[in-house]
Structure formats: C-alpha cells, structure tokens
C-alpha positions in Angstrom: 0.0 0.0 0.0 1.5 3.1 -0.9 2.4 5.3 2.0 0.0 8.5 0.5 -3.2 6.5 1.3 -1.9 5.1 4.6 -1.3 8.6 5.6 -4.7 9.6 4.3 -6.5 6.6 6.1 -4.6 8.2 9.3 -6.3 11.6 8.4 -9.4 10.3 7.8 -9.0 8.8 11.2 -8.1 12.3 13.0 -11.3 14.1 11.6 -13.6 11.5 12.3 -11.8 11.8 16.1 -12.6 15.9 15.9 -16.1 15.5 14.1 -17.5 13.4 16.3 -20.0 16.2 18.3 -20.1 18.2 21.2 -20.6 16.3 24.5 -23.5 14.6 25.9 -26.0 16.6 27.9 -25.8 15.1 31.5 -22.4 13.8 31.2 -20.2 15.4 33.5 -16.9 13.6 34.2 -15.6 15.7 36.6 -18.3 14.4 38.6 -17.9 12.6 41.9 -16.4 8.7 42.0 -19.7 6.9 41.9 -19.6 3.4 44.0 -19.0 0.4 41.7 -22.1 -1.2 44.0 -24.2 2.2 42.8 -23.0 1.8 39.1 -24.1 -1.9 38.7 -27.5 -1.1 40.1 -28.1 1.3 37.4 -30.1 -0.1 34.5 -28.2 1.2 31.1 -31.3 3.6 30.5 -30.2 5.9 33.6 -27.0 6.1 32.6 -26.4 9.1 30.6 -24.5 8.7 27.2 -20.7 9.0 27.1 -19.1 10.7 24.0 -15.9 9.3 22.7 -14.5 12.7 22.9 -14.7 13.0 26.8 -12.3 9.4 26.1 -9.9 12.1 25.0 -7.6 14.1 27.4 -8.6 18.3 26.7 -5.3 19.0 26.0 -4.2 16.0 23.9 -3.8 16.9 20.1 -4.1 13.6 18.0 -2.6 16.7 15.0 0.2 17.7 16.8 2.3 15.7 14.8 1.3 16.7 11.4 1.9 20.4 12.5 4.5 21.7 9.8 5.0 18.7 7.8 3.1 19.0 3.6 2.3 15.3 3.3 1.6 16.4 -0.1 5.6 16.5 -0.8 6.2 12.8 -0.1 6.6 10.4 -2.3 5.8 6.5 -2.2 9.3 5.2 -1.5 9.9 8.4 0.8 11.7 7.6 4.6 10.3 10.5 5.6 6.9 9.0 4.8 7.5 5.3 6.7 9.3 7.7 9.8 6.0 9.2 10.3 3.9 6.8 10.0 5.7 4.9 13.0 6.2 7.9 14.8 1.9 8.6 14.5 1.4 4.7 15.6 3.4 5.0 18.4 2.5 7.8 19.5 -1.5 6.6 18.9 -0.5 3.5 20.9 0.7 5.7 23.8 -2.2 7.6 23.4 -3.2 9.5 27.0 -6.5 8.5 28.5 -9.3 10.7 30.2 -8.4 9.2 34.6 -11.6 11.7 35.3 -13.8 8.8 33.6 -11.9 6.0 35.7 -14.5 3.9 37.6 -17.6 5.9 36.5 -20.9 4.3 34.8 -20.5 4.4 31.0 -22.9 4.1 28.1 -21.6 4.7 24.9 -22.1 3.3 21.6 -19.6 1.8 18.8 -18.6 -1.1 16.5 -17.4 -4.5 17.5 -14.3 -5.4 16.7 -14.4 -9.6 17.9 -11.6 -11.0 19.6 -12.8 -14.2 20.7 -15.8 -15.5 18.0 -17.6 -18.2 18.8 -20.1 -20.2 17.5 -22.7 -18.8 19.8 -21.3 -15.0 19.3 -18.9 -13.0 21.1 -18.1 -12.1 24.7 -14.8 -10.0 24.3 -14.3 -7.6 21.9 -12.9 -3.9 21.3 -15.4 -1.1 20.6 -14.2 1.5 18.9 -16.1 4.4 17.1 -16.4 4.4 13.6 -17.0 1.6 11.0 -13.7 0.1 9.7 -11.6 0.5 12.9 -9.1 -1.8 13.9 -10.4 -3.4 11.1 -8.6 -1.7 8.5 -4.9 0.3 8.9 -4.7 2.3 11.2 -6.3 1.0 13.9 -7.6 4.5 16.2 -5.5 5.7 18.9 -5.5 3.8 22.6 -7.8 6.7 24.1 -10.5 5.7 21.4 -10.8 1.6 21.8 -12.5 0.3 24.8 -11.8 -3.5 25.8 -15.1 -4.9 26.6 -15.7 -8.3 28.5 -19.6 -9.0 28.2 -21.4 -10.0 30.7 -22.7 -12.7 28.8 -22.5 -14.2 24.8 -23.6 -12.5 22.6 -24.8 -13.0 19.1 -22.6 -10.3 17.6 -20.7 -10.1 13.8 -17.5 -8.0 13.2 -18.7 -4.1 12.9 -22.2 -4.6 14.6 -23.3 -1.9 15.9 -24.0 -2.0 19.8 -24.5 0.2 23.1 -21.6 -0.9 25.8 -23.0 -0.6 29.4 -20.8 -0.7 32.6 -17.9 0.4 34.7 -15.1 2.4 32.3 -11.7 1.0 33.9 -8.2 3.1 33.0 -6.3 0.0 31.7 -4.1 -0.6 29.0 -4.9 -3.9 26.9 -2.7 -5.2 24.2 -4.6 -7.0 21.4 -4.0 -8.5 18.0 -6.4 -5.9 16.7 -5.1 -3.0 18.7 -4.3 -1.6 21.9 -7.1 -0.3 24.1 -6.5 2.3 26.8 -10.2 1.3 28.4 -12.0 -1.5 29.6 -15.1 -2.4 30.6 -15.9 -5.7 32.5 -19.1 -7.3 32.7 -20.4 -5.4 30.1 -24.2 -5.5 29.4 -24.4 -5.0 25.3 -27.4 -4.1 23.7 -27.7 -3.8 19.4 -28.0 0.0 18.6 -31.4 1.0 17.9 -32.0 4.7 16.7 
C-alpha cells in the first residue's frame, strides 16, 4: 500500500476523532467517584450517554504531529513517509487517556471489533467508534478503543453496531487488533437502535 493513502486513512482517522459532536447533555466527568455497587444497580437507561471525545484528554492533540510537515511533498518510497507513519502509531498506541472517567458508569455506543468468535457469538471484543476501525490500517488511537468483557454471549458479527453498558476501567490492553487504553468488565451489550 502506498504510503500516500496510509497517511490519508490516518487523516481520515483524525477528523472523524474531531467531528464526532459536542458532548453529551448530562455527562459530566468531573463528577464525583460513583460506588461500583451504585453503578451496577443502574439499569443502562439511567446512565447518561458518554461521548468518545470525553475518552480524549482536553489537551491531547491527536494533529500535533502533522503540524508543519506538507504530506503532499512525499513520495511513495519516501523515509520521511514510513518515519512518520511509525512515529503517528506510536504515539497513537501511547495515546493519553481521560483518569476523570476511571471507575464511573458508562454508556456509549460503537462497533465490535471480535476477539474471541464463537459459534454462539462473542463475549470480548474492542469497541471503537467508527465503521472500519481496527479493522482496517490504522487501527484508532489507545484513548478511542475500549476492551469490553460481556457479561454474557452474545450473538454479535464483526462491525455490529452495539451500546456498551458498565464500569469504564483506566487499563491498558494489548490485542491483535489494537491496543485499548479502556476496559469495561461485565459489560451489558445491547444492538443500537436509533
């Protein structure tokens, strides 16, 4: 693949991170801890939505790299093109998360990304926030896949569409289909039903 539509699959990536909305009504994170005994008495419905972008650190700048450089200049076989590719998936991989969201209720929708397929469906799985993720090159940044553990098995396909219910853990998770700076545990998943 040449290295011009990797970069541009990594820009494409970086405005759907920006366009993504302003944040939910309701959804405070600098909110007080809530009990993890509180949070799994909550029924999903009384859990306000979370934006990805509250997943994002305020002063994190997914661009900050780009700053400067005319991507436009490069040319297929260009070092300079392969240097900053690695340099953007480190950094993505490293990506900082949000700690205000660490052990609060979450309800936030996203695709499935499978990691263990069964017969019966799936129980574990990344969520991530637009169709293709993980999926195709380059997977999102760390602060934007969620590592999900279901509570239960559920009849799922790669890139179904699905509302994640449940406590949002800080933890970094290495996967064969990304690196997650989230997880959720116990997970109740719903399909997403406008």
């Amino acid at each position: 693949m040449k290295y011009e539509k990797i970069l541009a699959l990594a820009g494409i990536g970086l405005l759907l991170l920006q366009g993504c909305g302003e944040p939910a009504p309701g959804g405070d994170a600098g909110a007080a801890p809530t009990k993890a005994a509180e949070i799994q008495s909550q029924s999903p419905a009384q859990v306000p939505e979370t934006r990805w972008e509250a997943l994002i650190p305020a002063d994190w700048d997914p661009q900050a790299m780009f700053k400067g450089v005319d991507i436009d200049s490069f040319d297929d076989n260009d070092p300079r093109a392969l240097d900053l590719m690695l340099k953007l998936r480190q950094a993505w991989d490293n990506a900082p998360v949000n700690m205000a969201l660490n052990g609060k209720p979450v309800r936030i929708p996203g695709y499935v990304v499978p990691l263990d397929q069964q017969a019966d469906g799936i129980r574990e799985f990344l969520l991530v926030p637009y169709f293709g993720a993980c999926v195709h090159v380059p997977p999102p940044p760390a602060n934007q896949i969620i590592h999900v553990l279901a509570s239960e098995t559920i009849p799922l396909q790669t890139m179904s569409t699905v509302w994640v219910s449940g406590t949002l853990e800080v933890m970094r998770s290495e996967t064969e289909m990304g690196k997650a700076g989230y997880r959720v545990q116990q997970a109740q998943v719903k399909m997403f039903e406008e």
